[in-house]
KEKE-3310 file (N, C-alpha, C; in steps of 0.2 Angstrom, whole numbers, plus 5000, padded with zeros to 4 digits):
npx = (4732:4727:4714:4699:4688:4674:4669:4663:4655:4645:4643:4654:4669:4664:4670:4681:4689:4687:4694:4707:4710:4713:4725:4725:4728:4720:4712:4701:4692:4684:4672:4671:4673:4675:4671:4659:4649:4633:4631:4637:4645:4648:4655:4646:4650:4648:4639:4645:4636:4634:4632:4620:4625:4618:4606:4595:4599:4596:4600:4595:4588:4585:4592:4605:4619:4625:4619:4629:4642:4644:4646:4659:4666:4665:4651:4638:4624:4608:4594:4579:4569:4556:4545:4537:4522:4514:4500:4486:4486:4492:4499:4505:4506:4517:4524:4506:4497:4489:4487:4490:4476:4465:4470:4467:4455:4446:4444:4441:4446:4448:4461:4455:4443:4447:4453:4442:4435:4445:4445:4431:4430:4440:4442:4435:4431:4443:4454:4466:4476:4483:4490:4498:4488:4476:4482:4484:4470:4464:4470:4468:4460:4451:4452:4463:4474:4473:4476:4488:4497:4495:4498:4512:4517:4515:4524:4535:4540:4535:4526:4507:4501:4492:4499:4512:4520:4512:4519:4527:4520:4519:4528:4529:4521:4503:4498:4487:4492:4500:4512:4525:4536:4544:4554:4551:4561:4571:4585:4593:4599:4612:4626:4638:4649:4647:4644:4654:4665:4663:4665:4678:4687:4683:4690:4702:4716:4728:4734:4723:4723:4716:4707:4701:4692:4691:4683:4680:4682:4695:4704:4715:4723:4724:4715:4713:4700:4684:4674:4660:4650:4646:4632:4625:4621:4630:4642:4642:4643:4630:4625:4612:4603:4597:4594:4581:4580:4577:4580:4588:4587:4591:4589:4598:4598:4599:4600:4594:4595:4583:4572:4562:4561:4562:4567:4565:4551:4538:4530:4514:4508:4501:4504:4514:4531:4540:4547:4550:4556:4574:4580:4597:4604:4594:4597:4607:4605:4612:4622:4617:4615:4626:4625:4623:4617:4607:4606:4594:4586:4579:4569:4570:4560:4566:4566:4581:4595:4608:4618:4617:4616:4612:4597:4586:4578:4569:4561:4551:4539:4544:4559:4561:4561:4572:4582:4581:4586:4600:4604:4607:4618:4628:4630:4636:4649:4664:4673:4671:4660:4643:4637:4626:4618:4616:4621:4615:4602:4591:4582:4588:4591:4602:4606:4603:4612:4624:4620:4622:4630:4640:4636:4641:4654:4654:4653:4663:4674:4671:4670:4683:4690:4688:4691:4682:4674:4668:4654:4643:4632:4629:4615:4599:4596:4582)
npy = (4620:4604:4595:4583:4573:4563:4552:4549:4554:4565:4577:4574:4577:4588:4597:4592:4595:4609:4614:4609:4616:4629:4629:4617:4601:4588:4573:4560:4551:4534:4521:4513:4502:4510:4528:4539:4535:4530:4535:4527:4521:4508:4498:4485:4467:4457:4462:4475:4487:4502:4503:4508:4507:4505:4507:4518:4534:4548:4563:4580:4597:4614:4622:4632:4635:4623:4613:4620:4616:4603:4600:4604:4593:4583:4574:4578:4570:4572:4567:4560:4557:4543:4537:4520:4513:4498:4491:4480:4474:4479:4491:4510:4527:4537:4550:4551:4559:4567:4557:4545:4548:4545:4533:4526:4526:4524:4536:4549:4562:4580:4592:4603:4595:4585:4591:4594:4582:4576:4583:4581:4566:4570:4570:4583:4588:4585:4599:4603:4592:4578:4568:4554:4547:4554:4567:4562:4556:4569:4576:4567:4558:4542:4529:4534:4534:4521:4512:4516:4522:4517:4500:4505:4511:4508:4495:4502:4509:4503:4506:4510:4520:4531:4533:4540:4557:4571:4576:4568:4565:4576:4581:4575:4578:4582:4580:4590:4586:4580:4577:4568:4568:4563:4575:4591:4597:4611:4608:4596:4578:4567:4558:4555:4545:4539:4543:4539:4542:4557:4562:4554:4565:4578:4574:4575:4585:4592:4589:4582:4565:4550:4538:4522:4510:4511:4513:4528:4528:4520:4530:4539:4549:4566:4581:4597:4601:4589:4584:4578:4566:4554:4544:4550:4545:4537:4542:4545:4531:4526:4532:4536:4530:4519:4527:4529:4519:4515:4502:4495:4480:4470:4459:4453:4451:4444:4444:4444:4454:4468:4470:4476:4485:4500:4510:4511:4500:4502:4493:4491:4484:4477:4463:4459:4458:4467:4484:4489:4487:4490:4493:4494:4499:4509:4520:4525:4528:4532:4523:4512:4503:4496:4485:4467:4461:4463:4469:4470:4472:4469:4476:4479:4483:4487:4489:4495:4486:4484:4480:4486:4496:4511:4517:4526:4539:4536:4547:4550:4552:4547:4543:4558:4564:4557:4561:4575:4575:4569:4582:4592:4586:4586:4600:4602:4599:4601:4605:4597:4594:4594:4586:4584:4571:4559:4564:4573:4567:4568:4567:4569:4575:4572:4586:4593:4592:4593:4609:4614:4607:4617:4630:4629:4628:4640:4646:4641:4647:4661:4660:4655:4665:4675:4672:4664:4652:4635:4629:4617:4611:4616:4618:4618:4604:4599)
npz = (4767:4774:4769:4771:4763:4760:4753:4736:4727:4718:4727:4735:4725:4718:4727:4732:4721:4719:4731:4730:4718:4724:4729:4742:4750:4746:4753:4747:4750:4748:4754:4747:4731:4719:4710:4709:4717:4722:4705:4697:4684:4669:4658:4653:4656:4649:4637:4633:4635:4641:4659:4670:4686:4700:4696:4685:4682:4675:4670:4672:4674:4681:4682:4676:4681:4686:4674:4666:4672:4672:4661:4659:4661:4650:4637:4636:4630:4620:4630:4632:4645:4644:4649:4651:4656:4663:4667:4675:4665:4654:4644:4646:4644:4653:4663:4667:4654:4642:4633:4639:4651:4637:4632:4645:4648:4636:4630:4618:4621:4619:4625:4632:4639:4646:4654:4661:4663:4671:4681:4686:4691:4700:4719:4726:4740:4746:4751:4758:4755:4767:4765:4752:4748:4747:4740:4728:4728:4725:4714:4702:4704:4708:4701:4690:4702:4706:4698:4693:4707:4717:4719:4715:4722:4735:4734:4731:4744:4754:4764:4768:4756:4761:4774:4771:4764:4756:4746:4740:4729:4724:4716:4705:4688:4680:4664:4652:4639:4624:4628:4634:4639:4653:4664:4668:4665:4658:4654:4649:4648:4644:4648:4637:4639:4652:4670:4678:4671:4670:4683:4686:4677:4686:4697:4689:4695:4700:4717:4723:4734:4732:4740:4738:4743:4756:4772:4781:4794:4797:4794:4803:4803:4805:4802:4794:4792:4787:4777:4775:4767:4770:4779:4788:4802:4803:4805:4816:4822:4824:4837:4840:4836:4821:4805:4793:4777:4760:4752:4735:4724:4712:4697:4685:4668:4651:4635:4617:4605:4605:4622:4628:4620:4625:4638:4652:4660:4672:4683:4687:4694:4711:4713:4706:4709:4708:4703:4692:4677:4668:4654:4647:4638:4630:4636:4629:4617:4606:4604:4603:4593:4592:4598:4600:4609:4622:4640:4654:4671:4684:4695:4713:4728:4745:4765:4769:4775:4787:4780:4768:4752:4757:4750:4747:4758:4773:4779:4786:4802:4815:4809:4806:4819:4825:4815:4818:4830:4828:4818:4828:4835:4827:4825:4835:4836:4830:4815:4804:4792:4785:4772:4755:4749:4759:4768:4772:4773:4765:4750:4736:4719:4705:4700:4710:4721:4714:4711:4726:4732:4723:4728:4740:4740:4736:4751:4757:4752:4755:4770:4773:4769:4778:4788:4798:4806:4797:4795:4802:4793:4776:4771:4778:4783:4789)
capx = (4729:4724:4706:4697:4683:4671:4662:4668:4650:4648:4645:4664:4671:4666:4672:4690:4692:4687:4699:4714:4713:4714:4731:4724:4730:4713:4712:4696:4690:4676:4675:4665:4680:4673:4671:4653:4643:4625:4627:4642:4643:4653:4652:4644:4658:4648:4635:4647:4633:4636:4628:4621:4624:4614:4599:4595:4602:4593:4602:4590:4589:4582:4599:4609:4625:4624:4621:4637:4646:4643:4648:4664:4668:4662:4649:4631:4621:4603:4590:4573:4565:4550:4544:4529:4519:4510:4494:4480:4489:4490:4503:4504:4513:4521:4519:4498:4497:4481:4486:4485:4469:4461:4471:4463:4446:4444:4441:4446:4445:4457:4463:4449:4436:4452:4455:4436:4434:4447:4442:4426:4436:4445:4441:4435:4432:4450:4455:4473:4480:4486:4495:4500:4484:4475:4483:4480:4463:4462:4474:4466:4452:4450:4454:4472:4478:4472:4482:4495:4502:4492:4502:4517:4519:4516:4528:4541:4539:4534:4521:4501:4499:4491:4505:4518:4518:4508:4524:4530:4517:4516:4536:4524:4517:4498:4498:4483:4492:4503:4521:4526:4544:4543:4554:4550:4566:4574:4593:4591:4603:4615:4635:4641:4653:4644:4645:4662:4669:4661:4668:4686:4687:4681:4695:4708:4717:4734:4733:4720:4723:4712:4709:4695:4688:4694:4681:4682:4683:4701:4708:4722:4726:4721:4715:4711:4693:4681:4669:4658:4647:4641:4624:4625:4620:4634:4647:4641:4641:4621:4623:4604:4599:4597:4589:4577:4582:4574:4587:4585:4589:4594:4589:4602:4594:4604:4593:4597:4592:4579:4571:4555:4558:4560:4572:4560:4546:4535:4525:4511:4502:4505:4504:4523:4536:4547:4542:4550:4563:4576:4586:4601:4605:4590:4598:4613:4603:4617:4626:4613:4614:4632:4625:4616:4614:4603:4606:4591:4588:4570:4572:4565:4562:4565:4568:4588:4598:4613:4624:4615:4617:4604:4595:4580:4578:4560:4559:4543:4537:4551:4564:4564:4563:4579:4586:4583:4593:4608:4605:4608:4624:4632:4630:4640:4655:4669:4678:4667:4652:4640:4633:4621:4611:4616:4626:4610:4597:4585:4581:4591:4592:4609:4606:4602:4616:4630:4620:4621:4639:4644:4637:4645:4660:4656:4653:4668:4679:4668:4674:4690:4696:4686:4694:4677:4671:4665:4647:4641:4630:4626:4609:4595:4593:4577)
capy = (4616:4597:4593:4576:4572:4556:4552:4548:4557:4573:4583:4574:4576:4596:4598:4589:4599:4616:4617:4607:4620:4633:4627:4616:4598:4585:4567:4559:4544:4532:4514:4507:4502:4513:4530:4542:4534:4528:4536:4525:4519:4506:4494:4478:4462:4453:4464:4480:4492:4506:4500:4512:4499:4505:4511:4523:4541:4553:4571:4585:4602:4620:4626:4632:4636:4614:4611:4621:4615:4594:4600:4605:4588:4575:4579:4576:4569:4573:4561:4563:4551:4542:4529:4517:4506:4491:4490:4475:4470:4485:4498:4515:4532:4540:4552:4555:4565:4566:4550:4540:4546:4542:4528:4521:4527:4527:4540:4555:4570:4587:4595:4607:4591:4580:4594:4593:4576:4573:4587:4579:4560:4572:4572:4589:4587:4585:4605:4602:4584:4575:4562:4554:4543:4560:4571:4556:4556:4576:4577:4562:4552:4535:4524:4532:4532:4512:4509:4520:4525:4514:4496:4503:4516:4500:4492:4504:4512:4499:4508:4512:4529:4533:4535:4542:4564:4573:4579:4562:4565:4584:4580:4570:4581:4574:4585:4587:4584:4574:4579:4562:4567:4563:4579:4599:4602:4615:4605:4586:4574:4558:4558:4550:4541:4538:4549:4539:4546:4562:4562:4555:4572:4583:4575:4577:4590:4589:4591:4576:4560:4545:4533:4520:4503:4513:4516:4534:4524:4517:4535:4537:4556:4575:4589:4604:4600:4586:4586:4570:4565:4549:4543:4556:4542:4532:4546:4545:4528:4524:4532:4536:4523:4521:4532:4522:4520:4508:4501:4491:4473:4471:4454:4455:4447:4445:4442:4444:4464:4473:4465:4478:4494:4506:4513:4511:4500:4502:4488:4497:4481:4475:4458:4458:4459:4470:4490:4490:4483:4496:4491:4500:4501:4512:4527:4527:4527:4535:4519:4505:4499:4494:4480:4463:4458:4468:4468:4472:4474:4469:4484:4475:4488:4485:4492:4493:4482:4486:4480:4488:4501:4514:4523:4533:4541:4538:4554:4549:4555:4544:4545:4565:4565:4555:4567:4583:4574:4570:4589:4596:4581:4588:4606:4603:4598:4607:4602:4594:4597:4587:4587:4576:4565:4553:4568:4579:4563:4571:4564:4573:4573:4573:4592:4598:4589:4598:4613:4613:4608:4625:4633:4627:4631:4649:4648:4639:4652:4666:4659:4653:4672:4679:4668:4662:4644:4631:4626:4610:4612:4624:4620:4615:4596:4597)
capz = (4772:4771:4769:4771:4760:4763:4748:4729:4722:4714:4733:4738:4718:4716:4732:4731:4715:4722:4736:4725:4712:4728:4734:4748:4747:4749:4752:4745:4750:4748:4757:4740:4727:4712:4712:4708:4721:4718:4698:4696:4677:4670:4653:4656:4652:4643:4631:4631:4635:4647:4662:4678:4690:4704:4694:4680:4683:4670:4671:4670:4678:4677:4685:4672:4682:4688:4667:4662:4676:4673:4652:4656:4659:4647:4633:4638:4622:4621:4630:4636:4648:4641:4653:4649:4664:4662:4673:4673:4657:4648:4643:4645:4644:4660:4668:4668:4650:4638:4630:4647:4651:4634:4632:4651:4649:4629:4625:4611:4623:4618:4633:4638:4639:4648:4663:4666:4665:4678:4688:4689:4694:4708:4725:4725:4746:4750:4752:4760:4756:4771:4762:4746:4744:4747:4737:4722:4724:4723:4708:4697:4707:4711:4695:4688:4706:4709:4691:4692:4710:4723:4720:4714:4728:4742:4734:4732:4748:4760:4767:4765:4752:4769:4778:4765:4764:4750:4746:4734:4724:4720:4711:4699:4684:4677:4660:4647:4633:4623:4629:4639:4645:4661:4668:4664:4664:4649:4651:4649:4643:4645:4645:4633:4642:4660:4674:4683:4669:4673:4689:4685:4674:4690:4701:4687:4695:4707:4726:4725:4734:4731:4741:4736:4746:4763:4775:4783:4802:4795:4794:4807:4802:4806:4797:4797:4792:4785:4773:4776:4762:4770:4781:4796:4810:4802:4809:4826:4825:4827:4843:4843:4833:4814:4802:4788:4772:4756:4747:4729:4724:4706:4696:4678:4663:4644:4628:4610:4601:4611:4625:4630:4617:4632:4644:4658:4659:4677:4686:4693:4699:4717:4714:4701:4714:4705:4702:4685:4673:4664:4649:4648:4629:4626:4639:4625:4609:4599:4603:4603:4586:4591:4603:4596:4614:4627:4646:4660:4676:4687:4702:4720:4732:4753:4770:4770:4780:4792:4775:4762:4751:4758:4744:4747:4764:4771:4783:4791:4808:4819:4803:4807:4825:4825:4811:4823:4837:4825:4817:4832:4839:4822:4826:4842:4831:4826:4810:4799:4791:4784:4764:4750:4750:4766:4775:4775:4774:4760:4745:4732:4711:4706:4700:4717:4723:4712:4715:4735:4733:4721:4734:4746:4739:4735:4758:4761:4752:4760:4777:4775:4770:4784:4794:4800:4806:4791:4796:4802:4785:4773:4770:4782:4783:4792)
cpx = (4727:4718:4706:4689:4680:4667:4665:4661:4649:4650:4652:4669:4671:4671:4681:4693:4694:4695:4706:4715:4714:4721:4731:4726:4723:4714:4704:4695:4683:4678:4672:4673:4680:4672:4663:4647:4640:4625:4633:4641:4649:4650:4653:4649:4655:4645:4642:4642:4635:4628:4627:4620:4621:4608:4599:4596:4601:4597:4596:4590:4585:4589:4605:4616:4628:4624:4627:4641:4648:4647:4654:4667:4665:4655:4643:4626:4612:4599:4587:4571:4560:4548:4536:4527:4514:4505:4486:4482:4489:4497:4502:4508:4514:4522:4511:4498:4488:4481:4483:4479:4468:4463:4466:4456:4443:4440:4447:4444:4452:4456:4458:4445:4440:4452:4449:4433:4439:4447:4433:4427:4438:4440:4440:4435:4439:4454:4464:4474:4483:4491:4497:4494:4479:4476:4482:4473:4461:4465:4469:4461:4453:4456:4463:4475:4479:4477:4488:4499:4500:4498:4511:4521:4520:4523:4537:4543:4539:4529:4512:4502:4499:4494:4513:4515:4516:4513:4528:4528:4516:4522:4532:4518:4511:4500:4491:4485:4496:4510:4521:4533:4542:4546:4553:4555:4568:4581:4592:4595:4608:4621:4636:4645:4653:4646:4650:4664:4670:4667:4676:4687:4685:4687:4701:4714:4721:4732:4727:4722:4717:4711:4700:4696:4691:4687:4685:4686:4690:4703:4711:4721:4720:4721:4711:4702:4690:4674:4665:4649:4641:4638:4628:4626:4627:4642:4648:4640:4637:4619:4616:4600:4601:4592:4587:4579:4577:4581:4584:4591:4588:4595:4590:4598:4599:4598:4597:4593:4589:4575:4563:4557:4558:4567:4571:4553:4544:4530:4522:4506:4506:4507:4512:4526:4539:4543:4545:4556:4568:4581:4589:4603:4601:4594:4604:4610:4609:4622:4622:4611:4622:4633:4620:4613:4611:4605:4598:4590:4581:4573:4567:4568:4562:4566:4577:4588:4604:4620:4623:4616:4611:4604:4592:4579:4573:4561:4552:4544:4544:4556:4567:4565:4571:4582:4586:4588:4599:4610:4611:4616:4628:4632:4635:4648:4659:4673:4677:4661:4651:4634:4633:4617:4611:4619:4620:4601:4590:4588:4582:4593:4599:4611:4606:4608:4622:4628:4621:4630:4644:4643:4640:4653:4661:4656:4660:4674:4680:4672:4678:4694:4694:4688:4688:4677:4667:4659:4647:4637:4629:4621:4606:4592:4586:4573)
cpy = (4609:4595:4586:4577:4565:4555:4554:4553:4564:4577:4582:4575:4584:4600:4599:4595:4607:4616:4615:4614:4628:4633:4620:4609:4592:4578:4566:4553:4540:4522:4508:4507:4503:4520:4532:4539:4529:4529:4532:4520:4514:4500:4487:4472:4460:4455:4470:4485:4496:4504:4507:4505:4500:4510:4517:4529:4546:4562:4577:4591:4609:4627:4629:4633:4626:4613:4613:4618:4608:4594:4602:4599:4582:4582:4573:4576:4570:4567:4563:4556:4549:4536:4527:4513:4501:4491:4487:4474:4473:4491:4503:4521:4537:4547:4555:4559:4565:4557:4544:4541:4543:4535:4525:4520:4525:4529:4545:4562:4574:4588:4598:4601:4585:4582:4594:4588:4573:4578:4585:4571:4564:4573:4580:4590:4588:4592:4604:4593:4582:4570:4560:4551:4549:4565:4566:4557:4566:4577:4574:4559:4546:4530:4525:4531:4524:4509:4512:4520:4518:4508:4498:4507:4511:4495:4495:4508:4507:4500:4511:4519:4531:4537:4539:4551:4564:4574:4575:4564:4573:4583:4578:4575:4578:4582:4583:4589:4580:4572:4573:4562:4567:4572:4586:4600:4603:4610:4596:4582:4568:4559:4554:4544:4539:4542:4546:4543:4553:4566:4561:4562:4576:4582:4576:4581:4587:4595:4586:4569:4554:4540:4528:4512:4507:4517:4523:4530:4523:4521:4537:4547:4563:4576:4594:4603:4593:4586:4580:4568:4557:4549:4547:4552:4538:4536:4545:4538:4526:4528:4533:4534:4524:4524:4525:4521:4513:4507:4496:4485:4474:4462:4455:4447:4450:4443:4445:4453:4467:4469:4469:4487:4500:4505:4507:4508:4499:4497:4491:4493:4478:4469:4454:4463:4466:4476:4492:4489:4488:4492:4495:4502:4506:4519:4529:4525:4530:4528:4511:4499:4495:4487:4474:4460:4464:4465:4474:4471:4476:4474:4480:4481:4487:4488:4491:4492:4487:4485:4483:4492:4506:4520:4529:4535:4540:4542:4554:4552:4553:4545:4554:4569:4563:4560:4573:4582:4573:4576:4590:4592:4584:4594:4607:4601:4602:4603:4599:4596:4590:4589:4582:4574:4563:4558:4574:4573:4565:4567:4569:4571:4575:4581:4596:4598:4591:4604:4617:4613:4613:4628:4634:4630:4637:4652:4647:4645:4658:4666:4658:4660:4676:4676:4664:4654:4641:4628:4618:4605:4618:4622:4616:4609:4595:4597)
cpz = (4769:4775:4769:4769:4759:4757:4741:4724:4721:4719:4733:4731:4718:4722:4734:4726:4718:4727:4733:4723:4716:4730:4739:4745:4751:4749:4752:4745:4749:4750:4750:4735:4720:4715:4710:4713:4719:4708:4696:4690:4675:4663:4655:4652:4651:4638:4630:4634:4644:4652:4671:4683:4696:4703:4688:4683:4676:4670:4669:4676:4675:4679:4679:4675:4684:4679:4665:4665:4673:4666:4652:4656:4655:4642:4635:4631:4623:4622:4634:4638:4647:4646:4652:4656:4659:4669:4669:4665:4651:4647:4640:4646:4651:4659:4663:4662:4645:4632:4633:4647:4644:4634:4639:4651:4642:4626:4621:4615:4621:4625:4635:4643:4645:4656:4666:4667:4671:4683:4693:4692:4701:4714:4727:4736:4750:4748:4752:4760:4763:4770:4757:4744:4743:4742:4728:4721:4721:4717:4703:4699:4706:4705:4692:4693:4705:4705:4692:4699:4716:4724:4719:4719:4735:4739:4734:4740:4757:4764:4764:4759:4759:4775:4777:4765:4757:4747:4740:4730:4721:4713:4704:4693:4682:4673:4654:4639:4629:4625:4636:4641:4654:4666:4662:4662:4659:4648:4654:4646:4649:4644:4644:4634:4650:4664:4678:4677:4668:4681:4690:4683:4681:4694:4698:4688:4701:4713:4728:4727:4734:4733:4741:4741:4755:4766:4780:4792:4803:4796:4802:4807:4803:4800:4795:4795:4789:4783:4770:4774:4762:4775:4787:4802:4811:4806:4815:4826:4828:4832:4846:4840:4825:4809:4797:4782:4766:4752:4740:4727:4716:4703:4689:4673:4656:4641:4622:4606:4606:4616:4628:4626:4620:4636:4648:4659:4666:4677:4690:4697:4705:4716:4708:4707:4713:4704:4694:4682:4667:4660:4647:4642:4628:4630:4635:4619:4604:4598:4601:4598:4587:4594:4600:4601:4619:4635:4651:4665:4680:4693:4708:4724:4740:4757:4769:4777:4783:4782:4769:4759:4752:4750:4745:4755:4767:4774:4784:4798:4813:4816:4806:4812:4828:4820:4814:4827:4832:4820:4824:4835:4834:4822:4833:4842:4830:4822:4806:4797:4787:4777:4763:4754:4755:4769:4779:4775:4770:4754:4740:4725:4710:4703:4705:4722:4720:4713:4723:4735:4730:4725:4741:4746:4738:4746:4761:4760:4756:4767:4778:4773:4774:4791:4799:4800:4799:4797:4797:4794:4782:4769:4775:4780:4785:4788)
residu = (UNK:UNK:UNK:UNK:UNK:UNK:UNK:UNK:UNK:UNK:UNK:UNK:UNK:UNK:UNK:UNK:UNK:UNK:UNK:UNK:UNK:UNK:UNK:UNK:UNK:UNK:UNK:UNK:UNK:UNK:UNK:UNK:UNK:UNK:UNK:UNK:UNK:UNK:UNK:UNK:UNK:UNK:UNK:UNK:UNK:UNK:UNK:UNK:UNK:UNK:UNK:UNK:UNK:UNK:UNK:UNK:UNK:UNK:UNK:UNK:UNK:UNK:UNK:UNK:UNK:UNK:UNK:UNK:UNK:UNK:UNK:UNK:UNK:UNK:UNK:UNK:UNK:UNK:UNK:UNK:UNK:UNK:UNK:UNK:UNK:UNK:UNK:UNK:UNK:UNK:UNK:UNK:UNK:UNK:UNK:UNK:UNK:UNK:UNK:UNK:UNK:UNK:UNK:UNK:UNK:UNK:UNK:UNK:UNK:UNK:UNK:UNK:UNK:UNK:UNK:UNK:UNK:UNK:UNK:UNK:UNK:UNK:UNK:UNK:UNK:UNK:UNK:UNK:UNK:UNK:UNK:UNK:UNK:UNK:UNK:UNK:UNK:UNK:UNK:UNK:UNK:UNK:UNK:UNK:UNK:UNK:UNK:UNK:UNK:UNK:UNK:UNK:UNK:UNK:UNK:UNK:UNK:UNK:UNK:UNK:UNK:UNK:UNK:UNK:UNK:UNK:UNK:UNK:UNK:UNK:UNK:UNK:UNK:UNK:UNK:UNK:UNK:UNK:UNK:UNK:UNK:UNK:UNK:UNK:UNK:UNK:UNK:UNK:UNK:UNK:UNK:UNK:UNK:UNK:UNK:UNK:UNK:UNK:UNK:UNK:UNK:UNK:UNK:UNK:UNK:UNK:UNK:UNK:UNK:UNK:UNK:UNK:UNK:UNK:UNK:UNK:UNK:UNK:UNK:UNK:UNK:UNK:UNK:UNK:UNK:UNK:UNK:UNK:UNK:UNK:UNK:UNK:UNK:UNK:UNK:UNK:UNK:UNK:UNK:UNK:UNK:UNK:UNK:UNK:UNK:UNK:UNK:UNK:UNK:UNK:UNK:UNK:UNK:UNK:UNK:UNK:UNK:UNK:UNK:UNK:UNK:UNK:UNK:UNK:UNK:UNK:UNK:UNK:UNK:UNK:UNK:UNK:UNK:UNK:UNK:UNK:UNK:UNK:UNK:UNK:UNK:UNK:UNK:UNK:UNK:UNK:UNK:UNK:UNK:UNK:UNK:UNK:UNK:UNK:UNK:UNK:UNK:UNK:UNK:UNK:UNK:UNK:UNK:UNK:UNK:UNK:UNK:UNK:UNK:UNK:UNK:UNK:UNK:UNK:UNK:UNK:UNK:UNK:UNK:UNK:UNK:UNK:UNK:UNK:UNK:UNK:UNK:UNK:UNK:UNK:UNK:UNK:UNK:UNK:UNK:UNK:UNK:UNK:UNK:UNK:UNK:UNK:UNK:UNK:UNK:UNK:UNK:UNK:UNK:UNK:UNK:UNK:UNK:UNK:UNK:UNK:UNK:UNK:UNK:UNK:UNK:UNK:UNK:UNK:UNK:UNK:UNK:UNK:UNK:UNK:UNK:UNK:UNK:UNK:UNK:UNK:UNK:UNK:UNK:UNK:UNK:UNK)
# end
């Protein structure tokens, strides 16, 4: 049978492979003229450094079947996320650990003296959080949110705290003691050779055809099913409006050796446009003695346009009213389904996003030997 796959990112990459290496013969497309999507990696022409060109993409997971998976192709080098912020003129370490407080407060508390001291900072009143500024003050109280989340969450977001779910902020560990990796997870690391090459390796496999800078709309051709990886409303052609999206603007800077020492450094005050500037050498330490120039990269965060790349989903109140009605418009389909990021409109790490797409594939086989219908999706969007 011949398949049709929308979307060059991991969900449309594990996908194309799976059914390839079953017999079935898949065309793969994507209307961008690169493949891997948003993790899309690629060395900068003029310093050399492997550059993520729409933002830092960190790999981390507690998945082990998503870790062994991503290692068969390419060799993931170890790299832990360390991010520092800058607030009222001052830098500090990410996420929230026992060095942040002392550092903000100055003081020398151990851990027992750290969890009572910001239990007595926390909003002890606020029982169930209602929002993200909410769940802020209950976590940490007044002063780390104001420095830490208040400006850099209005700028990234577009919106009050206020109005934002509690929901952003639980993702976000505070911890009391010195361990400043940002994520928990046991499998962490960095392909040594960027995640398109990643991705090349997943489609290397015959019965693949590839077609890149071709919007889906352009296709002409049948087939037995499709498996449409991009924005959902964008399928139906808007027909019931458009869903919300932030998208991010990207101002490139060149310099000589190192340019801020860090990955990741965070603007957490309102009044610096930008929410933080990532120099890309530091996420390939094993090569970054190789480079005498530095490339980075100020991150401006806004409502996406109609031409934009959408990134982050906001799924507020209106956002997921409109997302039931084209739930339900995509349920009344036959012959396509709808995965990821923009095909299920949730805001997905690129672990959850290869996990969701094996699984897909252990339903899609389930049903196609049962002779059974292929789902609109196989997880719930809502």
């Amino acid at each position: 049978m011949r398949y049709c796959i929308v979307g060059c990112g991991f969900s449309g990459a594990i996908l194309a492979r799976h059914l390839a290496t079953n017999g079935h013969k898949v065309l793969l497309l994507d209307e961008r003229d690169h493949l891997a999507g948003n993790c899309h990696t690629e060395r900068d022409k003029s310093t050399g450094i492997m550059v993520h060109k729409f933002g830092p993409h960190i790999f981390h997971t507690a998945d082990r079947r998503a870790w062994d998976y991503v290692q068969q192709f390419g060799t993931f080098r170890p790299y832990v996320n360390r991010v520092k912020a800058i607030s009222e003129g001052r830098v500090y370490t990410l996420p929230v650990n026992l060095l942040t407080i002392n550092q903000f407060f100055g003081k020398t508390l151990g851990p027992r003296d750290a969890r009572q001291f910001i239990s007595d900072k926390a909003d002890r009143s606020i029982v169930e959080p209602r929002n993200f500024e909410e769940q802020a003050l209950a976590m940490i109280g007044p002063e780390l949110y104001k420095a830490f989340f208040y400006g850099y969450t209005r700028k990234q977001w577009g919106f009050e705290p206020t109005e934002l779910p509690a929901a952003i902020l639980k993702r976000l560990p505070v911890r009391f003691n010195y361990d400043d990796n940002y994520f928990n997870h046991p499998y962490q690391g960095m392909p040594e050779n960027g995640y398109t090459s990643i991705i090349e390796n997943i489609i290397s496999v015959p019965g693949i055809e590839v077609r890149l800078g071709m919007p889906f709309e352009d296709v002409k051709e049948t087939f037995a099913h499709v498996f449409y990886t991009g924005p959902i409303d964008r399928y139906f052609n808007f027909r019931l409006g458009r869903l919300g999206y932030r998208t991010l603007d990207f101002e490139r800077f060149e310099d000589e050796g190192d340019y801020q020492g860090t990955a990741v450094m965070n603007y957490c005050d309102e009044k610096v446009p930008y929410t933080r500037i990532s120099e890309h050498k530091h996420f390939a330490p094993w090569e970054q003695d190789k480079f005498s120039r530095t490339v980075y990269f100020r991150e401006y965060s806004r409502l996406a346009e109609p031409k934009d790349v959408p990134y982050y989903p906001i799924r507020l109140v209106n956002e997921k009213r409109k997302l039931h009605e084209y739930i339900e418009l995509a349920r009344e389909q036959t012959g396509v389904s709808f995965l990821g990021r923009l095909g299920t409109y949730r805001y997905l790490d690129m672990d959850v996003t290869i996990t969701e797409a094996l699984n897909a594939c252990d339903q899609i086989d389930k049903l196609l030997g049962s002779g059974q219908k292929i789902p609109a999706f196989f997880v719930d969007p809502a």
